[in-house]
C-alpha positions as CSV (number, residue, x, y, z in Angstrom):
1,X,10.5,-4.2,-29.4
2,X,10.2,-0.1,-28.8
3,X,12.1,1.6,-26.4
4,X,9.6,4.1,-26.1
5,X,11.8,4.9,-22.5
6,X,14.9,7.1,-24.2
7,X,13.0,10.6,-22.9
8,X,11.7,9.5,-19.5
9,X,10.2,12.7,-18.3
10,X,7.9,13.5,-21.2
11,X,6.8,9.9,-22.1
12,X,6.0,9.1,-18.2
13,X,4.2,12.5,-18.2
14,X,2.3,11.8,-20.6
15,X,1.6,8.3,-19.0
16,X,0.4,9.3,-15.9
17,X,-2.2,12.1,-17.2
18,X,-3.5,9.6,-19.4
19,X,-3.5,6.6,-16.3
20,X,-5.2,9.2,-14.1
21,X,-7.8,10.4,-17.0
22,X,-8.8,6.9,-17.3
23,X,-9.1,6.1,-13.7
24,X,-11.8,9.3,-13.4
25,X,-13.7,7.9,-16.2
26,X,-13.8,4.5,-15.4
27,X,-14.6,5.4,-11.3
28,X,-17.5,7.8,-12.7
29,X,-18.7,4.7,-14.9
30,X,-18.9,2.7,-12.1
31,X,-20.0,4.9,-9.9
32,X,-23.2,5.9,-12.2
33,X,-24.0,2.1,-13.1
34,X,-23.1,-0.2,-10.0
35,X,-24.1,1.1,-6.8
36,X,-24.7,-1.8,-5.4
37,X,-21.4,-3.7,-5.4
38,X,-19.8,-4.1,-2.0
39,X,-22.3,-2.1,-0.4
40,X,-22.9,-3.9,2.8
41,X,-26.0,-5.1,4.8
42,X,-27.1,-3.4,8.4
43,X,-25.0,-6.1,9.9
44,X,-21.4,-5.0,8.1
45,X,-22.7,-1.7,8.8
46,X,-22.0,-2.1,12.4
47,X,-18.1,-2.5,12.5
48,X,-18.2,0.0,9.4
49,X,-17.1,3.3,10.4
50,X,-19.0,5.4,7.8
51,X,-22.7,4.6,8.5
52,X,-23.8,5.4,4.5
53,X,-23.9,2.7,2.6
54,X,-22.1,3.3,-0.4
55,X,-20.5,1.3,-3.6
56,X,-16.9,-0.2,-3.3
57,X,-15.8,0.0,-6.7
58,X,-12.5,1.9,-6.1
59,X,-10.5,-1.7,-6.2
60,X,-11.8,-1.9,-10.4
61,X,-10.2,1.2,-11.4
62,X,-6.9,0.2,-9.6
63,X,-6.7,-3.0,-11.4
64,X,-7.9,-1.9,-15.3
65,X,-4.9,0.9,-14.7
66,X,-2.3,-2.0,-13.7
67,X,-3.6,-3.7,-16.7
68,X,-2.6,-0.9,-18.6
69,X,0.3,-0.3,-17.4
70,X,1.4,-3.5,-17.7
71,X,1.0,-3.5,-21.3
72,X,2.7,-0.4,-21.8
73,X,5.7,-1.8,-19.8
74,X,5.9,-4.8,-22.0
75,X,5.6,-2.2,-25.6
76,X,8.5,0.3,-23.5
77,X,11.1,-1.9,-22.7
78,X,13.1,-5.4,-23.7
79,X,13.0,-7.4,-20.8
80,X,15.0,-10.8,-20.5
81,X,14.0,-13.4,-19.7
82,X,14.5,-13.9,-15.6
83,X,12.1,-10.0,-15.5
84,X,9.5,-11.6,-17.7
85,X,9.0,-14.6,-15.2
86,X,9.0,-12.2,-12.6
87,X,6.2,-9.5,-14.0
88,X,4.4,-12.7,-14.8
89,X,4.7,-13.5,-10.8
90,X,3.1,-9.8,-10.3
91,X,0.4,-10.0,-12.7
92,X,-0.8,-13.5,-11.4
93,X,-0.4,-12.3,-7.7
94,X,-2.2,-9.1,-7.9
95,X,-4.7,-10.5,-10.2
96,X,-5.1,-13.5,-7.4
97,X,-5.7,-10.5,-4.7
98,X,-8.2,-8.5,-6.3
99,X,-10.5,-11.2,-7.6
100,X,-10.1,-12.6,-4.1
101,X,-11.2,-8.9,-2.7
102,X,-14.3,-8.6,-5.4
103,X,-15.5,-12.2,-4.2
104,X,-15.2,-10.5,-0.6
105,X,-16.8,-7.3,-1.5
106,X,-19.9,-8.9,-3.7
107,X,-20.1,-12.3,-1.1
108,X,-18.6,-11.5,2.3
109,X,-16.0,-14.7,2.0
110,X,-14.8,-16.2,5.1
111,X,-11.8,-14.6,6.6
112,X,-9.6,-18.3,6.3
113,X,-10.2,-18.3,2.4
114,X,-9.0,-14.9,2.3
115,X,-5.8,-15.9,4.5
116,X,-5.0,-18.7,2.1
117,X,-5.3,-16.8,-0.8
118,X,-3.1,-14.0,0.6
119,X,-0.6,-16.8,1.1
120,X,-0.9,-18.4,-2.4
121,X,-0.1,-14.9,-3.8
122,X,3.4,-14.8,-1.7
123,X,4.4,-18.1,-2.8
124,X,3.4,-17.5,-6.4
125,X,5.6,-14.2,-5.9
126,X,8.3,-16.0,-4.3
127,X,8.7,-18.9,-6.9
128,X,8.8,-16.0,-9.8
129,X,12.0,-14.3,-8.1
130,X,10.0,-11.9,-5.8
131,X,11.7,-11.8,-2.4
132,X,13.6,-10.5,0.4
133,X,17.2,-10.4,0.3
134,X,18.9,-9.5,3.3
135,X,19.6,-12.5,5.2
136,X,22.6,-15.0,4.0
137,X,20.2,-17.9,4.8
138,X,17.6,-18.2,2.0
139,X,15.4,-19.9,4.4
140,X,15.0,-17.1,6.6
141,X,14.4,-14.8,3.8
142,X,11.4,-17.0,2.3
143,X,9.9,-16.3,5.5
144,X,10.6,-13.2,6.1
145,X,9.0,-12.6,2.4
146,X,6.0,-14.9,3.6
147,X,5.5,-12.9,6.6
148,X,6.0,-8.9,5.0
149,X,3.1,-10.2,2.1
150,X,0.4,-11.8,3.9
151,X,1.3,-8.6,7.1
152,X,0.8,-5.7,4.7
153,X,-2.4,-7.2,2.7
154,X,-3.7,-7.0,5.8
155,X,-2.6,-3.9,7.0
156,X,-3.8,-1.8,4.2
157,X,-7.0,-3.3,4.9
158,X,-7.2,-2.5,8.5
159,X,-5.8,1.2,7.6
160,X,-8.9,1.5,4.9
161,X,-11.1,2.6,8.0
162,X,-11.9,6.1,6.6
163,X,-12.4,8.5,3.7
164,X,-8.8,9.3,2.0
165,X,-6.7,7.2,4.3
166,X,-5.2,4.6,2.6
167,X,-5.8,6.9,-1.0
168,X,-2.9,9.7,0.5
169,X,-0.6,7.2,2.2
170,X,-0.7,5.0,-0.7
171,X,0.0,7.8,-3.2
172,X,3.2,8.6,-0.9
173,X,5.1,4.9,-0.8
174,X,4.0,4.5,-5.1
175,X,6.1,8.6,-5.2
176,X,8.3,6.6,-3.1
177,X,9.1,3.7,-5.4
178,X,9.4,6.4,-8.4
179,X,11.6,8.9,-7.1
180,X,14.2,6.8,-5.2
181,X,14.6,4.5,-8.3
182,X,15.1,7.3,-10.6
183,X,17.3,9.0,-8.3
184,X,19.6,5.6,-7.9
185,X,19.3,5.2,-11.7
186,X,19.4,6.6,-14.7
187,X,16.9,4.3,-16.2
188,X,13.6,3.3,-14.5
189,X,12.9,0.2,-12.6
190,X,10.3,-1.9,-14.7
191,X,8.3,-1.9,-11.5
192,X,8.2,1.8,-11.5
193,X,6.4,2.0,-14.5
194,X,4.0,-0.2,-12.9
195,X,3.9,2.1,-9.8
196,X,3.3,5.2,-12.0
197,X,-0.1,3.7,-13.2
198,X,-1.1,3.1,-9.6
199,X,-0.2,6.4,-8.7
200,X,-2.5,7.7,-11.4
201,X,-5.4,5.4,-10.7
202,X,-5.5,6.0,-6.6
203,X,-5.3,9.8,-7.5
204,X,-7.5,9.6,-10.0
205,X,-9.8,7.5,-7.2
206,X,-9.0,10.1,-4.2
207,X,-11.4,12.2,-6.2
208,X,-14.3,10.1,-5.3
209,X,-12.7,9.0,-2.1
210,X,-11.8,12.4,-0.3
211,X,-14.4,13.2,2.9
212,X,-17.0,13.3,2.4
213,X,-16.6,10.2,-0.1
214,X,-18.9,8.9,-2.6
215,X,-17.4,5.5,-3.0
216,X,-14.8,3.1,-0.9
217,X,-12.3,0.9,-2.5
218,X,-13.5,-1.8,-0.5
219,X,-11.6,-5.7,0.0
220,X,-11.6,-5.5,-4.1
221,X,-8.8,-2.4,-4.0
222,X,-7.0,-3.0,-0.6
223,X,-6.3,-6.7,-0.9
224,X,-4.7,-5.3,-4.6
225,X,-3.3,-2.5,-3.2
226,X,-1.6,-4.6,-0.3
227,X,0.3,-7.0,-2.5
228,X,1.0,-3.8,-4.6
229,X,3.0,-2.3,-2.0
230,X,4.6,-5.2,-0.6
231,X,6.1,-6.3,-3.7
232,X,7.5,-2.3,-4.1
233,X,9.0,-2.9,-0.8
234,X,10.3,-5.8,-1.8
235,X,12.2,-3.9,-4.4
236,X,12.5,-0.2,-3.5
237,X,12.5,-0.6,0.7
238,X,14.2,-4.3,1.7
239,X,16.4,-4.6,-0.8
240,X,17.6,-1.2,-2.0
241,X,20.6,1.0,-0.2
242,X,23.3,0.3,2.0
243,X,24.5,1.5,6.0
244,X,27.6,2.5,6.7
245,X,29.4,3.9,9.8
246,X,28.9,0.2,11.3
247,X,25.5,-0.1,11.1
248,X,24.1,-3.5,10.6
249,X,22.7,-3.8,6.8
250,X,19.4,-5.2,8.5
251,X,18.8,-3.2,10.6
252,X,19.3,-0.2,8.4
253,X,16.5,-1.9,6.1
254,X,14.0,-2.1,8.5
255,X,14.3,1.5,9.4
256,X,13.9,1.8,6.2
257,X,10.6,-0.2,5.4
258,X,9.4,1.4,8.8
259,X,10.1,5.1,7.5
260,X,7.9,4.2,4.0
261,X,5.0,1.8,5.4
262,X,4.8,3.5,8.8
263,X,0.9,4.4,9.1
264,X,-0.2,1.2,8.4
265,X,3.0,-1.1,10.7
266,X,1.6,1.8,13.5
267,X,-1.6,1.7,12.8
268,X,-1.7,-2.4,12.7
269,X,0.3,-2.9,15.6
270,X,-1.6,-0.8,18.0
271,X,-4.5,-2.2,17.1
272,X,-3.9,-5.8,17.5
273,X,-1.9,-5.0,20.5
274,X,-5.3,-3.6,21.8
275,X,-7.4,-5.9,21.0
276,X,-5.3,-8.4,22.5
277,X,-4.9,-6.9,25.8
278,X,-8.4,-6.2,26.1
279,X,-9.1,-10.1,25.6
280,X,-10.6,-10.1,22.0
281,X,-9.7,-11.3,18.3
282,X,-7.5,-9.0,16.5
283,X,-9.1,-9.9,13.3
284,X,-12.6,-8.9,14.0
285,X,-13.6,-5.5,12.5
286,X,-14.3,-2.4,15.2
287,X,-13.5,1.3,15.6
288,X,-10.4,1.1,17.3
289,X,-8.2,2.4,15.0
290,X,-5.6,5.3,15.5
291,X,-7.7,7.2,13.1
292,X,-10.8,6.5,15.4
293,X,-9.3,7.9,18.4
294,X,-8.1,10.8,16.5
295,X,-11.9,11.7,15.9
296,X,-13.2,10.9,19.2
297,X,-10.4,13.6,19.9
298,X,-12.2,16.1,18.1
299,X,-9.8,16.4,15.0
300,X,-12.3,16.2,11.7
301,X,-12.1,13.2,9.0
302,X,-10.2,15.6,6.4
303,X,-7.3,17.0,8.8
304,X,-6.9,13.1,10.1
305,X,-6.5,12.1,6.4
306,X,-4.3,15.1,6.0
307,X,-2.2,14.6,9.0
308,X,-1.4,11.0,7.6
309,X,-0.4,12.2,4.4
310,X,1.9,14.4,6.2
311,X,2.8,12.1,8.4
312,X,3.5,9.5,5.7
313,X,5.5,12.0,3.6
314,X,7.9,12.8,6.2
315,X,8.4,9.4,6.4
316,X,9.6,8.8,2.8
317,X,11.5,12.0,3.1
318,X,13.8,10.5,5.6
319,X,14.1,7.0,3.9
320,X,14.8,8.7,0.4
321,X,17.7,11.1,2.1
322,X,18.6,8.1,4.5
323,X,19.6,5.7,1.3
324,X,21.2,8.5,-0.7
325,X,23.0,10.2,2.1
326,X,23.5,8.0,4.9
327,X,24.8,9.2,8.2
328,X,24.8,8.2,11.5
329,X,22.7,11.5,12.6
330,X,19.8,11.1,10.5
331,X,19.8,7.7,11.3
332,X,19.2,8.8,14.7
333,X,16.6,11.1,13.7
334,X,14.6,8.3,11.4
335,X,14.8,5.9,14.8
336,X,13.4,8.8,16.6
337,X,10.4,9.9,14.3
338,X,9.4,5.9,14.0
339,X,9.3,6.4,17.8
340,X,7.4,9.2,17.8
341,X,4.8,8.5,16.0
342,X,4.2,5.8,17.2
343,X,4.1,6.3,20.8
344,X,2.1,9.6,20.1
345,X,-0.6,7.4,18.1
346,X,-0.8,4.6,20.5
347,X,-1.1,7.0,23.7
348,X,-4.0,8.3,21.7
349,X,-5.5,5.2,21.8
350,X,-5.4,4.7,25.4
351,X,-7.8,7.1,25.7
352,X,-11.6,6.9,26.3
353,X,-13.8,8.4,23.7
354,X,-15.2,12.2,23.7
């Protein structure tokens, strides 16, 4: 087996440029010779917030570059035998999620199939070594594992609600995942190998996906791209870094995880909180999202998208100083932006339309 790993820089380099070539090519292919996939009916249309019917194909790309990657992962390194159960957990999961979101895009599946499945992919995960590990009672971190999956596969479908969104904040936790690791080691993280591809293929995808968009990546890329970054925070969020000056270890990983996955734990909340209060299902489809209210603000499609990315980048700047230089000051500060934005997003929402 190669260890094509010895210079990191220049081979990952080269990797990414050639993930994020193929991800244009393979998004202009699809884009040129399925139109119709995903595109919805007048009825979809309604809870839609772009009013254009256009292809969701984004999801493909994601996938074929994961594929890729994975290969390459498996020709870069020797991995024992424990890691190889464990990618094998990934590849099954993730491959479980997206042919779950391409049956939703091309069929409009019931939202209980889609539950199960999202469930099937955290036990599949779990059984292959995937979990969270900050609890000393393994039953509470199975459920805790259970909970995180099936929560963000939703989330980053709820937060795919306009052009760019979910592209820019997902391109900030997959830097996330990269940078921290390499920064703790001096060896990557066979996961973050995995992560570089992503990071290729979504910017590779924003291309197409930037206002005004010319494709979505529909069910088919966010229910991938959910399990994608739960299983990185799994890894690079839960159970990486330790507190110190007396902080409890859990509670300094949920600051943490809230710091990295902010936009879509804010955006999620406030929205089912909402919907709650106002006597209605939180998992029925409307334009009552945080980035909704932004517009009906009178801030444009491109600065909300922008404002997230920022948003989202400031997050994973305090997490990455927060685990490498912990102290109890910028631990107040993380508390305090979580806070923030939160209560500055949700007041937003309060708020009746323009």
């Amino acid at each position: 087996m190669l260890n094509l790993l010895e210079n990191i820089p220049l081979v990952l380099t080269f990797f990414f440029f050639l993930c994020f070539v193929f991800s244009v090519l393979i998004n202009y292919i699809l884009l040129r010779f399925a139109q119709t996939l995903g595109a919805r009916g007048k009825q979809a249309e309604q809870i839609r917030w772009n009013p254009t019917i256009k292809p969701s194909l984004g999801g493909i790309s994601f996938f074929v570059v994961f594929l890729l990657s994975y290969v390459f992962l498996n020709l870069a390194q020797t991995l024992d035998y424990a890691y190889r159960l464990k990618l094998i957990g990934i590849l099954t999961a993730c491959a479980l999620a997206f042919l779950m979101g391409l049956a939703d895009d091309a069929f409009n599946t019931q939202p209980l199939l889609k539950f199960l499945t999202q469930i099937t992919c955290a036990l599949l995960l779990m059984f292959t070594g995937t979990s969270i590990k900050i609890f000393e009672n393994d039953f509470l971190n199975l459920v805790t594992t259970m909970f995180w999956i099936v929560g963000i596969m939703n989330s980053i479908n709820m937060l795919d609600n306009m052009d760019g969104i979910v592209s820019l904040v997902a391109i900030c936790i997959c830097s996330f995942f990269i940078i921290i690791n390499v920064s703790l080691k001096d060896t990557l993280n066979p996961f973050s190998i995995l992560s570089m591809g992503v990071l290729a293929s979504l910017t590779g995808f924003l291309i197409y996906n930037f206002h005004p968009s010319k494709m979505f990546m529909g069910d088919t890329g966010s229910q991938f791209l959910g399990i994608f970054l739960a299983i990185g925070g799994i890894s690079f969020c839960w159970n990486t870094g330790e507190s110190t000056d007396g902080i409890d270890n859990r509670l300094f990983h949920f600051v943490i995880v809230a710091l990295v996955f902010l936009l879509p734990l804010v955006d999620t909340i406030t929205v089912v909180v909402n919907r709650t209060m106002a006597g209605r299902s939180p998992f029925i489809g409307g334009k009552d999202h945080t980035t909704h209210h932004l517009f009906f603000r009178g801030i444009t499609e491109k600065r909300i998208a922008i404002l997230y990315s920022i948003l989202s980048f400031i997050g994973t700047i305090l997490a990455y100083n927060l685990i490498l230089s912990f102290s109890l000051v910028l631990f107040l500060v993380c508390i305090s932006y979580i806070a923030l934005v939160f209560i500055a997003l949700y007041i937003i929402t309060l708020t009746k339309k323009a």
